[in-house]
N, CA, C and O of each residue as an XYZ file, in Angstrom:
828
protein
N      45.471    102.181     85.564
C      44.587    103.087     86.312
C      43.693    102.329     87.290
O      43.175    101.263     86.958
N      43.469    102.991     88.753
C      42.666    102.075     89.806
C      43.443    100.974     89.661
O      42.971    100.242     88.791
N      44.116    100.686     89.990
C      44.857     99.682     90.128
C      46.007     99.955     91.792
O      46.062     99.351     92.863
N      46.527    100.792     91.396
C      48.352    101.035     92.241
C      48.344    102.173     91.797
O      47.949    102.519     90.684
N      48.979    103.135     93.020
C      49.116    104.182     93.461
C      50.264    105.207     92.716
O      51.199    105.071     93.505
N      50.702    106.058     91.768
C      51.722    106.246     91.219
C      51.507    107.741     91.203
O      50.437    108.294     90.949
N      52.653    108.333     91.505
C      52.643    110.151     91.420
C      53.666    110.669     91.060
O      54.748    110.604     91.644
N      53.352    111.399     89.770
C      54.589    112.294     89.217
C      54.258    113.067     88.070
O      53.102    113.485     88.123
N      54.875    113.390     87.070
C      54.510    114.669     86.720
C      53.768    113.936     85.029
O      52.850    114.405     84.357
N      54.559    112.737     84.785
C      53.925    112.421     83.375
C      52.340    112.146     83.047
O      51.841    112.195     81.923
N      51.803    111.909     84.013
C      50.101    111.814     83.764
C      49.753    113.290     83.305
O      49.456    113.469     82.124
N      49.782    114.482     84.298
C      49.606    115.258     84.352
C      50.200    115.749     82.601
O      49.372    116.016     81.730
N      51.753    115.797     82.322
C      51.418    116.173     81.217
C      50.471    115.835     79.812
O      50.081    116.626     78.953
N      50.234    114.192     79.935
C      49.626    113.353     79.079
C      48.007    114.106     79.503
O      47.283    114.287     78.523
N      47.528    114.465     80.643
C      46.049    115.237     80.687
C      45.671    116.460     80.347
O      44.566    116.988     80.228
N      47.508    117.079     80.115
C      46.997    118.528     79.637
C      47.229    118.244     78.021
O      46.799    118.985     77.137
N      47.680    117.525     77.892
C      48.101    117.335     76.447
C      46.251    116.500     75.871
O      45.629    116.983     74.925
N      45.977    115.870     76.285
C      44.376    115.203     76.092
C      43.839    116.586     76.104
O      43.809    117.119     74.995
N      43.310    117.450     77.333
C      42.706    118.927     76.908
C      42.902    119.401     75.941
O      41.869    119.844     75.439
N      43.905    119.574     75.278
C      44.154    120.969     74.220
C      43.739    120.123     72.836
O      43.168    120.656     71.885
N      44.181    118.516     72.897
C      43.587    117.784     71.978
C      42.128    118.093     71.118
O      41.903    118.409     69.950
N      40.870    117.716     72.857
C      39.717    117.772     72.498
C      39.340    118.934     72.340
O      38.445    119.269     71.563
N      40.122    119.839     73.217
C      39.300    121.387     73.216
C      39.513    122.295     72.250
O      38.780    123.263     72.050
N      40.873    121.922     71.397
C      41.762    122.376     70.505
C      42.196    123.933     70.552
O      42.278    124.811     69.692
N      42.488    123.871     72.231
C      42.901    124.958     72.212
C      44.380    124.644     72.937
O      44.751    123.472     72.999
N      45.151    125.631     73.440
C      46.649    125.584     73.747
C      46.038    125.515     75.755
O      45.123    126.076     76.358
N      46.919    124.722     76.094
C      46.597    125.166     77.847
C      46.915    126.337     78.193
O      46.477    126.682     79.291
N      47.581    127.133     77.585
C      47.447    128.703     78.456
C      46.200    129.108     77.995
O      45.507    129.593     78.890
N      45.599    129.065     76.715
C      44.546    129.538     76.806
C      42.964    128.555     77.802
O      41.920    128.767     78.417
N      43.724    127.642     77.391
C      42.413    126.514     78.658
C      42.257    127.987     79.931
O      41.311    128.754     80.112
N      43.679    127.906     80.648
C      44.035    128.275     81.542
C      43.071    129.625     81.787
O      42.236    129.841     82.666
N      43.457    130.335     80.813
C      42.938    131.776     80.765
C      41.469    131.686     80.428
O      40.937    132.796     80.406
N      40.796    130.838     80.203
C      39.399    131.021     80.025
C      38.828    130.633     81.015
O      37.858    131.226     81.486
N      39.283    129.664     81.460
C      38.628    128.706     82.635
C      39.060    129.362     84.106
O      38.199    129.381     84.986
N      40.227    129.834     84.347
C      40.545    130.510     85.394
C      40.803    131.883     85.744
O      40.149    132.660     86.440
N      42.084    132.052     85.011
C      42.044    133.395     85.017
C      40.790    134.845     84.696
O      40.784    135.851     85.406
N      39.942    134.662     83.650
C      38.993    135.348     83.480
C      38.475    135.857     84.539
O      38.619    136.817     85.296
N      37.347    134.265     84.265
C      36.568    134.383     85.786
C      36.911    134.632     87.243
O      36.007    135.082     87.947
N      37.759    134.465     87.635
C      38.198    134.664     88.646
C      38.942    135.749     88.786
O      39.378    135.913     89.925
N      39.307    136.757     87.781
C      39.772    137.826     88.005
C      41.716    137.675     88.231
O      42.322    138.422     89.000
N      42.271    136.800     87.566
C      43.390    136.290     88.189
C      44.708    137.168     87.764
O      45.025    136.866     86.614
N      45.325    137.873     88.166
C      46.078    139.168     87.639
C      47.674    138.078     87.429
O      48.393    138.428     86.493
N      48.011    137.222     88.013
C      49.682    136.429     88.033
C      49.615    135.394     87.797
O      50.630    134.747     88.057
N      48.793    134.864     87.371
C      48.823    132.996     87.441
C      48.886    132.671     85.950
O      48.499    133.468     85.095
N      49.443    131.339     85.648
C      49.752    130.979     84.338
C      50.563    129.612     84.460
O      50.527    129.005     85.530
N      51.455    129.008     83.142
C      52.378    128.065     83.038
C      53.470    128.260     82.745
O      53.346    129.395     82.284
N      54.654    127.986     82.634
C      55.574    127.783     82.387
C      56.282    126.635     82.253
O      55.660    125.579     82.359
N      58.070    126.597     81.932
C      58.393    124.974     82.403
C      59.975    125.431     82.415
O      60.784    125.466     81.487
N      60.111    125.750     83.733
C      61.733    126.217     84.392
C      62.787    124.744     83.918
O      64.013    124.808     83.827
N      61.837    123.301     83.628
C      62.509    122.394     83.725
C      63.529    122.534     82.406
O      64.596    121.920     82.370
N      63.076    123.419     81.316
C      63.383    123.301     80.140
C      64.639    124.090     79.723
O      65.274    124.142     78.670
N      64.851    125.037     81.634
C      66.900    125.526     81.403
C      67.583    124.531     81.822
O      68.767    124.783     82.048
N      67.167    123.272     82.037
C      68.193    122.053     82.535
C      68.172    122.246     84.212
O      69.011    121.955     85.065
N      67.344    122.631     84.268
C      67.314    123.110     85.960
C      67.061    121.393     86.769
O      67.477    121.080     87.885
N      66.359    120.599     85.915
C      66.489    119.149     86.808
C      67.783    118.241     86.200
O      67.825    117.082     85.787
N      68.439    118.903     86.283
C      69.982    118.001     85.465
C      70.191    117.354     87.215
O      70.603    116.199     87.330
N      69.987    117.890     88.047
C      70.588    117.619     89.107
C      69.659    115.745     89.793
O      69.987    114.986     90.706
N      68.644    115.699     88.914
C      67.673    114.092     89.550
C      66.911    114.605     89.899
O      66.716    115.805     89.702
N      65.884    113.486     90.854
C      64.962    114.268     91.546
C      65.114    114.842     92.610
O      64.215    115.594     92.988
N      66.081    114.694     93.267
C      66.743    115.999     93.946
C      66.599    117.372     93.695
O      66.030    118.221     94.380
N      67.257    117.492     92.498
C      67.521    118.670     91.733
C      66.272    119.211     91.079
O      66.149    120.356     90.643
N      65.119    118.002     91.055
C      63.518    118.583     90.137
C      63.058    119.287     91.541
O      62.455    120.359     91.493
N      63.347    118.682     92.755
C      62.024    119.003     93.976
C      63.143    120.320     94.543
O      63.241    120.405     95.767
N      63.854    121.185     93.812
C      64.446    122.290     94.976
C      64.219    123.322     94.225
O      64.362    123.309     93.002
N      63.951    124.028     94.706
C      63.161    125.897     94.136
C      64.308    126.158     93.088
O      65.443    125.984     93.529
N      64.186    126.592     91.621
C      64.477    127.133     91.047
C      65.108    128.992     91.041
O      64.621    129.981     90.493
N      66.099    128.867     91.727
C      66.383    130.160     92.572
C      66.779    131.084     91.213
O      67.279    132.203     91.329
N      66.520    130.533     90.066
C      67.204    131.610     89.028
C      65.768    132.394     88.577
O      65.519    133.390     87.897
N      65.227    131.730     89.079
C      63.588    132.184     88.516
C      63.336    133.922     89.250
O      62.791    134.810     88.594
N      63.814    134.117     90.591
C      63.701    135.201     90.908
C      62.365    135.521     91.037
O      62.259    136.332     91.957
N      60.930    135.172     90.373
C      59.833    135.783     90.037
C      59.852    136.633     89.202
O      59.359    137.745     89.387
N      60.338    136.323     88.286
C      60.663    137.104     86.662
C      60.461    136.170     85.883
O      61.254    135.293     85.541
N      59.392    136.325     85.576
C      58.884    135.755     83.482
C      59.585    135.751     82.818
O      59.419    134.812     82.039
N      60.941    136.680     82.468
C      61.609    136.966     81.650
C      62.723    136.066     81.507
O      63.238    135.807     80.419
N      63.148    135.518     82.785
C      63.912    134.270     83.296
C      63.900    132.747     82.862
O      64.770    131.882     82.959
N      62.299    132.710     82.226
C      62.327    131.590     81.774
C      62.101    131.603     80.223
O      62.488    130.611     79.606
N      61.523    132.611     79.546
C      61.413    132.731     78.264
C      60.098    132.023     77.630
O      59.615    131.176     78.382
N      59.533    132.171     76.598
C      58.413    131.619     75.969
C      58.487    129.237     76.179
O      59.378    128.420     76.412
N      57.297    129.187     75.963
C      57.372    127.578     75.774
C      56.165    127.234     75.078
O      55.211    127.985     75.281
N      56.016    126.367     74.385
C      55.248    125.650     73.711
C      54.631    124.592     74.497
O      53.482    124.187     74.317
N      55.684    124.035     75.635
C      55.313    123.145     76.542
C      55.659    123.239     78.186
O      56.572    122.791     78.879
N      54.274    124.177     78.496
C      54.362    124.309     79.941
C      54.438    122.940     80.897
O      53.590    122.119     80.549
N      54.978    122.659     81.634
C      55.026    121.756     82.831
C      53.384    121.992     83.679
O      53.064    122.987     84.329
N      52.599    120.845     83.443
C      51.529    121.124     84.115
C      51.458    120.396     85.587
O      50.421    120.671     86.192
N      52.195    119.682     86.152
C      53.145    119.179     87.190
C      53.146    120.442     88.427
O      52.419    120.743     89.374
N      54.535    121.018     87.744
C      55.375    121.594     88.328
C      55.478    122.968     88.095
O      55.948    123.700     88.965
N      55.033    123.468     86.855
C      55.103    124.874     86.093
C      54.520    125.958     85.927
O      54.658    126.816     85.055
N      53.330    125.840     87.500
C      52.469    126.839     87.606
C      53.061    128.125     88.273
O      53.978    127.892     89.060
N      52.802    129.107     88.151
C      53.524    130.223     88.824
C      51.976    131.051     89.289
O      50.993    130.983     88.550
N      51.958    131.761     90.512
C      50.496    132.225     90.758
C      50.940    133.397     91.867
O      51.980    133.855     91.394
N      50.680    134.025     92.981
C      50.699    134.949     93.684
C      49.742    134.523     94.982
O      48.597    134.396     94.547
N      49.781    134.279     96.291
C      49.023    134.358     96.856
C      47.439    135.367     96.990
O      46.423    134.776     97.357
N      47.392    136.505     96.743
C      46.238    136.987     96.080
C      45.285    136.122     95.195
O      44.072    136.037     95.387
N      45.892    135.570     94.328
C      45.195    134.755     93.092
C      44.802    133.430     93.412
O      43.806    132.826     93.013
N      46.260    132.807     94.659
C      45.692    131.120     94.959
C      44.824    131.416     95.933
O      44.160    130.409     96.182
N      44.594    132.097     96.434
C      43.471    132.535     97.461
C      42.077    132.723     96.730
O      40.989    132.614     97.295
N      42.234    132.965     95.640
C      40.525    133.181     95.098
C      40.353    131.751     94.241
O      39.247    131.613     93.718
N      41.245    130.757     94.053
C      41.591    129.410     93.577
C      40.908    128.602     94.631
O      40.044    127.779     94.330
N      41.331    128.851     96.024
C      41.218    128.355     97.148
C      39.371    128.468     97.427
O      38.511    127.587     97.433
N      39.303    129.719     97.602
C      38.134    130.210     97.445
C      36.580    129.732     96.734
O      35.424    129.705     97.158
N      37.114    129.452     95.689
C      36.523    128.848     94.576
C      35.972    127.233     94.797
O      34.878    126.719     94.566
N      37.113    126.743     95.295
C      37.260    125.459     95.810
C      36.274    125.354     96.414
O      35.310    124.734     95.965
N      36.279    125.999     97.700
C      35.182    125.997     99.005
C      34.014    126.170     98.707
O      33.007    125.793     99.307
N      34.159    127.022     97.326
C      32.456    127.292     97.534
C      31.976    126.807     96.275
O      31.651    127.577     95.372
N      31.909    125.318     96.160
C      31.279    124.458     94.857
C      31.733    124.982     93.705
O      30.932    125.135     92.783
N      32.806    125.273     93.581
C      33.366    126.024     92.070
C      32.894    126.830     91.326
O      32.733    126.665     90.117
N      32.522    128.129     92.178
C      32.218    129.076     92.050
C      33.200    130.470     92.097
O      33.682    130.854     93.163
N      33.365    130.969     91.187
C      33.914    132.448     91.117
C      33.094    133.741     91.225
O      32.840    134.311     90.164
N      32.666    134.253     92.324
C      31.829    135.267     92.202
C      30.140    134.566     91.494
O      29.356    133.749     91.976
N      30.125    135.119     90.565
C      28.495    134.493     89.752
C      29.026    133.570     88.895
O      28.216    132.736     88.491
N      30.205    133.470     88.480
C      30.790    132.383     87.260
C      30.852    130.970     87.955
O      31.193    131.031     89.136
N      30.599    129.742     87.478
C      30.589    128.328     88.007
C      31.760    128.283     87.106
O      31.470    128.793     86.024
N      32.737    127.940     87.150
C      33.880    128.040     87.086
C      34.066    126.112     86.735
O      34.259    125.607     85.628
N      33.941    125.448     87.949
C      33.887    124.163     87.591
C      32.591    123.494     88.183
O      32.002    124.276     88.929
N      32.094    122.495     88.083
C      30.649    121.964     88.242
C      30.486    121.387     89.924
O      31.263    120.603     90.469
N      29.574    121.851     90.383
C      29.831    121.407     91.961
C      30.500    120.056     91.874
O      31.589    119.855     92.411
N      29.875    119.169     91.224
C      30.079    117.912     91.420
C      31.416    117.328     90.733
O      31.821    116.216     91.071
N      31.981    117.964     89.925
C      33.328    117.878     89.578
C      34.670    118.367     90.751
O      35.847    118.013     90.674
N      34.040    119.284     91.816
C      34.597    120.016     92.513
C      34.701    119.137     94.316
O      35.370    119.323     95.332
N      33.843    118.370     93.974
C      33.483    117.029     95.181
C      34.492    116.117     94.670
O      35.359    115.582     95.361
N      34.299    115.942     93.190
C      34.981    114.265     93.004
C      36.115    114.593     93.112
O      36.853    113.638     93.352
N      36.791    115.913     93.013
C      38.473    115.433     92.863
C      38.920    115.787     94.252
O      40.108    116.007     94.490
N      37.853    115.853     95.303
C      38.250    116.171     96.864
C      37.913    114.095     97.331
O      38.092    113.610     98.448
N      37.707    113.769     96.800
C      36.749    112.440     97.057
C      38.059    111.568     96.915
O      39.020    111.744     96.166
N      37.823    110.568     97.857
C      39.225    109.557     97.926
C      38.894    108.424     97.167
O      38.441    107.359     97.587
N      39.093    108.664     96.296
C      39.112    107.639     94.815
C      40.036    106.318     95.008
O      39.912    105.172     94.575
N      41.000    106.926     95.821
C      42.245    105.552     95.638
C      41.841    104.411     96.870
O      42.118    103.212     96.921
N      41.021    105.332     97.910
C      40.389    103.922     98.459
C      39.496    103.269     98.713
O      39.461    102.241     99.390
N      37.915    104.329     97.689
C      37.059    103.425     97.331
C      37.214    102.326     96.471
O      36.639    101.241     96.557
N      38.285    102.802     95.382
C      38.262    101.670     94.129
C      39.085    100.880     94.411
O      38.614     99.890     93.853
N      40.131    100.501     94.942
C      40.848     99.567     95.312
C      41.514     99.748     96.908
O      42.465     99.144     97.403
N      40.973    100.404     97.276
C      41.748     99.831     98.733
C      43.098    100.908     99.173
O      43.567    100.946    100.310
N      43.507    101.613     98.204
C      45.029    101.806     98.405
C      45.347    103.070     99.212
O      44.473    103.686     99.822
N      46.881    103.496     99.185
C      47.011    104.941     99.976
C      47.880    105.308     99.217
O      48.607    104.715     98.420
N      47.737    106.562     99.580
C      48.954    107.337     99.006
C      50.624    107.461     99.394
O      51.055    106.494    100.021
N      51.477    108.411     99.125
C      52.827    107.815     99.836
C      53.071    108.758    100.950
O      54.197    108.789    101.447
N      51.847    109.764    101.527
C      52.168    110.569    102.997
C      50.817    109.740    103.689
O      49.726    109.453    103.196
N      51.417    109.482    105.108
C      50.832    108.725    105.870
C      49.946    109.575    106.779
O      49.328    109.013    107.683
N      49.849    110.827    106.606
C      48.927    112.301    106.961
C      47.872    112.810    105.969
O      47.134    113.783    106.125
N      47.926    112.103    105.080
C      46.552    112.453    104.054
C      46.838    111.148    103.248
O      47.286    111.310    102.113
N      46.596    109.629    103.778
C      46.670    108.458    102.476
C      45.533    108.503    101.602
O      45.673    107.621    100.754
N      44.538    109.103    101.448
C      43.903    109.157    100.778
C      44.322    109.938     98.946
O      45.354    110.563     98.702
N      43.425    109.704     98.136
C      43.823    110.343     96.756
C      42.928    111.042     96.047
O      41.909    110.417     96.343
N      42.639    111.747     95.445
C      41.453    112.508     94.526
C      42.178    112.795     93.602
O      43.301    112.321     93.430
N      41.486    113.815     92.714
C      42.084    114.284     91.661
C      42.685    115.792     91.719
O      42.097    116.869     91.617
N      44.165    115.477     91.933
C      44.840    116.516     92.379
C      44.914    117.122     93.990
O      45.450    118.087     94.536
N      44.117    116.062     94.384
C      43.561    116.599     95.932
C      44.564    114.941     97.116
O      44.368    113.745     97.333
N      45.223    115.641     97.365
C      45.966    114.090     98.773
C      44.713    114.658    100.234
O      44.603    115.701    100.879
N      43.953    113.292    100.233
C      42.907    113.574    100.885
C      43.320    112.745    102.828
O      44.230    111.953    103.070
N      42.556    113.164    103.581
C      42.509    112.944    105.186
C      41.110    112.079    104.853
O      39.990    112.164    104.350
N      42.082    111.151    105.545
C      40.704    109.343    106.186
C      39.835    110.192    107.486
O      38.612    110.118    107.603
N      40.727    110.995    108.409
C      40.484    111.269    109.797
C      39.059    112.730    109.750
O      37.962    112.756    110.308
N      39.542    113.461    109.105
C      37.970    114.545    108.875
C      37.863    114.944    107.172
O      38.123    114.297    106.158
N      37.435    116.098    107.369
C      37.089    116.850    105.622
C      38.075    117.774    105.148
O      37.803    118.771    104.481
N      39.561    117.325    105.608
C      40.952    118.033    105.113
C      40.929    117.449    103.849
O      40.453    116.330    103.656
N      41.447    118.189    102.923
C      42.632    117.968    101.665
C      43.545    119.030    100.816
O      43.153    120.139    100.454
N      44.779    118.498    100.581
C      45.493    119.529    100.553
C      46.633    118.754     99.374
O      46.704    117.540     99.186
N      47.327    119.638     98.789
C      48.120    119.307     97.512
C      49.191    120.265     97.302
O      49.217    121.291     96.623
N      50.453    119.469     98.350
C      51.358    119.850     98.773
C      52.554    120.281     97.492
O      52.847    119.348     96.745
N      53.030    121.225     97.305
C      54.116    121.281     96.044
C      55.143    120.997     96.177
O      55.567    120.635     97.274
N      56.003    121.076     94.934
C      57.239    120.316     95.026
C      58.152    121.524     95.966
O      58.858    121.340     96.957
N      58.005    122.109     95.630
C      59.076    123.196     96.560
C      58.510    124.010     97.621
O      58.898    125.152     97.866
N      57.412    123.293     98.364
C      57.193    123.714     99.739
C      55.771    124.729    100.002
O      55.376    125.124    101.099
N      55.171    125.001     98.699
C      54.049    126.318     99.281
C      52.999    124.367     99.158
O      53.182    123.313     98.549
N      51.986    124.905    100.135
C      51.223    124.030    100.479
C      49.741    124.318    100.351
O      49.232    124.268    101.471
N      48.896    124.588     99.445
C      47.569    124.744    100.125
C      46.696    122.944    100.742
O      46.787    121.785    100.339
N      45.930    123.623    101.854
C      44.744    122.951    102.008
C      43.612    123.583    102.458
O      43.687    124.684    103.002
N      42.236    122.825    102.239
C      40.899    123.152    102.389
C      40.607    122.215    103.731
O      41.059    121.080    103.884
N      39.821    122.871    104.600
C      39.096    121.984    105.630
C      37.962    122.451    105.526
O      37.776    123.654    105.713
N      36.538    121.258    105.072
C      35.624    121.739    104.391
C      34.381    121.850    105.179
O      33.295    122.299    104.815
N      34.962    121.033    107.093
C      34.058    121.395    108.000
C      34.108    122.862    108.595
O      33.124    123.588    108.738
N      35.189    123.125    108.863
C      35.337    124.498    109.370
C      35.263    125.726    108.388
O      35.101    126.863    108.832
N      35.374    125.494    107.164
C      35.229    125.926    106.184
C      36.185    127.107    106.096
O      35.824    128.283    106.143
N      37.548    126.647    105.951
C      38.838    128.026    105.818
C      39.439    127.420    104.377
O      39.006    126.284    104.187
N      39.869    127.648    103.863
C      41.507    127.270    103.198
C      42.747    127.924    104.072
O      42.506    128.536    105.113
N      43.816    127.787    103.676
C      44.533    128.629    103.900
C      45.977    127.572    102.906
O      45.881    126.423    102.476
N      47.475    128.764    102.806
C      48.046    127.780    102.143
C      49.773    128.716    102.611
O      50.236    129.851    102.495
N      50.029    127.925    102.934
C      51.758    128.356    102.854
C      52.305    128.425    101.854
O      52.092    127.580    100.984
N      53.389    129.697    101.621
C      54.150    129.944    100.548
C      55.463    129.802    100.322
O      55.967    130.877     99.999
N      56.307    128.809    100.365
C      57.733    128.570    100.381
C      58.141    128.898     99.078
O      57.341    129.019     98.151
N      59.630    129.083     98.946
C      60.908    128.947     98.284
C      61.931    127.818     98.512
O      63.112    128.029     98.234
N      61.454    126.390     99.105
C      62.063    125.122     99.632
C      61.834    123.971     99.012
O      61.931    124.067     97.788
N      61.558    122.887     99.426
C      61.170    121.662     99.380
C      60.015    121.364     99.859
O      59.647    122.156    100.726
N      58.921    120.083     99.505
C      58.166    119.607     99.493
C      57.815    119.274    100.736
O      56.709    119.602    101.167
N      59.034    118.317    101.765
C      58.941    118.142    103.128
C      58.722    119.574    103.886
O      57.931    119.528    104.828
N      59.220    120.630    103.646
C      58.982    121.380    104.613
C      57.848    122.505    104.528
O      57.755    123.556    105.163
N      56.963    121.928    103.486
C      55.583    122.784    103.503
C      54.510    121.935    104.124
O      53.381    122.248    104.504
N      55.299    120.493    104.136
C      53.900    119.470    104.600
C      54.361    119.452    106.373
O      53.488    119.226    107.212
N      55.275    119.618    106.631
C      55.564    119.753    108.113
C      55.129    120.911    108.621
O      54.849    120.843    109.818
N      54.970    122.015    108.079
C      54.190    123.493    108.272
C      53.050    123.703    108.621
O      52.573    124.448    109.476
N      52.307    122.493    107.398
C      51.133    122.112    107.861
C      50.699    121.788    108.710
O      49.723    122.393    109.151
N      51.221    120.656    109.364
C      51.005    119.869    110.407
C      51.250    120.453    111.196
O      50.685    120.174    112.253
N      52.036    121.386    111.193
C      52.461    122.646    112.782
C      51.138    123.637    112.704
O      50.449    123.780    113.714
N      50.844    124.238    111.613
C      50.045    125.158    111.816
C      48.609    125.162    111.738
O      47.923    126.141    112.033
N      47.880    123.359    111.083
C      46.449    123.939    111.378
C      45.989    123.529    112.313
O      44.785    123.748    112.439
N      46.739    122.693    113.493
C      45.895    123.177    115.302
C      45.615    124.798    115.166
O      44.456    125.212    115.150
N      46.658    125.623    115.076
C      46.215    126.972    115.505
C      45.273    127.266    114.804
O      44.317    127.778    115.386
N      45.185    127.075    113.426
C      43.873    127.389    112.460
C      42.485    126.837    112.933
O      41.407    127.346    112.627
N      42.681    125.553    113.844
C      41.470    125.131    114.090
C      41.267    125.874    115.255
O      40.051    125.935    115.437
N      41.780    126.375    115.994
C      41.253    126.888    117.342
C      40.508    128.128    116.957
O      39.542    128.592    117.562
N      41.116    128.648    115.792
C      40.571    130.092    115.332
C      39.022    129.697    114.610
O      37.932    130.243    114.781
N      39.422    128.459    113.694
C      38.167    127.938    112.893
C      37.286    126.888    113.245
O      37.008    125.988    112.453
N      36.707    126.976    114.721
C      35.987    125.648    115.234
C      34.878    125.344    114.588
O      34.173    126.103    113.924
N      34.722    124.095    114.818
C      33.626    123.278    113.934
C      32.215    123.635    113.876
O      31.770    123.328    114.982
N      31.402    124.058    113.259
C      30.080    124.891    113.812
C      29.008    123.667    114.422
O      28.919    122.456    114.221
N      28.311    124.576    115.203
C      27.693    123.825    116.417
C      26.372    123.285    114.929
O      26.017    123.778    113.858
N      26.029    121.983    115.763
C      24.660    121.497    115.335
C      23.234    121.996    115.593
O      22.274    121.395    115.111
């Protein structure tokens, strides 16, 4: 750790697996107390599509939309061990009040949801105060927690494996987030196409 730069899905399970440890509860319920509640979240949850053999194919086969999924629950069946990676399923309605939340110090309506300052550090480029390093897109080398952060202004954004993309720009103060059925490359190229137009709509407020 702080050391070298590494991204993939096993930390992530080893951190949800540490939560349910200390909290001794299951991560769907983490999930549902901490998010869904408060925030009113009607579609969002875990799953782990990986567990019909759907990555038999490599990582090829892990980073391409699960087309059997359809958006049917029923498709993947119960798990004991959601993919906290890869295994979120949500609705734009819902990542929008996620998004939301984000922007405004981790706040849900009147609920503090997460602690301002917990809500800074994982936007905060950790990987190159503590050692120097970057990440592996040369458009956000920066790192936080869960957050691939911009050296250049107050962007960060945390691109998915199969293409929906959110990011926050925390001067102009929008989110916004693309929703694919693809790959990873072509939600981060979306990006890069579409927030000039977002900024022309969302200019920087005057001093």
């Amino acid at each position: 750790p702080d050391t070298e730069f590494h991204y993939g899905g096993g930390q992530w399970q080893l951190a949800g697996g540490v939560a349910e440890v200390v909290s001794g509860k299951t991560w769907d319920a983490l999930i549902d107390e901490i998010y869904v509640k408060p925030c009113g979240l009607q579609s969002t949850g875990y799953n782990n599509h990986y567990s019909k053999g759907f990555a038999s194919g490599g990582v090829d086969g892990a980073l391409t939309y699960p087309d059997f999924f359809q958006g049917n629950l029923d498709n993947l069946g119960e798990t004991q061990n959601p993919s906290i990676e890869g295994g979120a399923y949500t609705t734009a309605r819902d990542y929008g009040k996620i998004l939301w939340m984000h922007l405004s110090g981790g706040r849900c309506g009147d609920t503090q949801v997460l602690s301002e300052a917990g809500v800074a550090r994982m936007q905060h480029d950790r990987i190159g105060e503590v050692y120097g390093g970057s990440s592996l897109d040369p458009t956000l080398p920066g790192y936080g927690f869960g957050w691939w952060v911009s050296r250049q202004d107050s962007v960060v954004a945390d691109p998915g494996a199969y293409g929906a993309t959110p990011w926050l720009d925390n001067d102009r103060g929008y989110a916004a987030m693309v929703i694919l059925e693809a790959k990873a490359e072509l939600g981060v190229n979306l990006r890069i196409q579409t927030k000039p137009i977002l900024d022309e709509l969302f200019p920087l407020p005057q001093d």
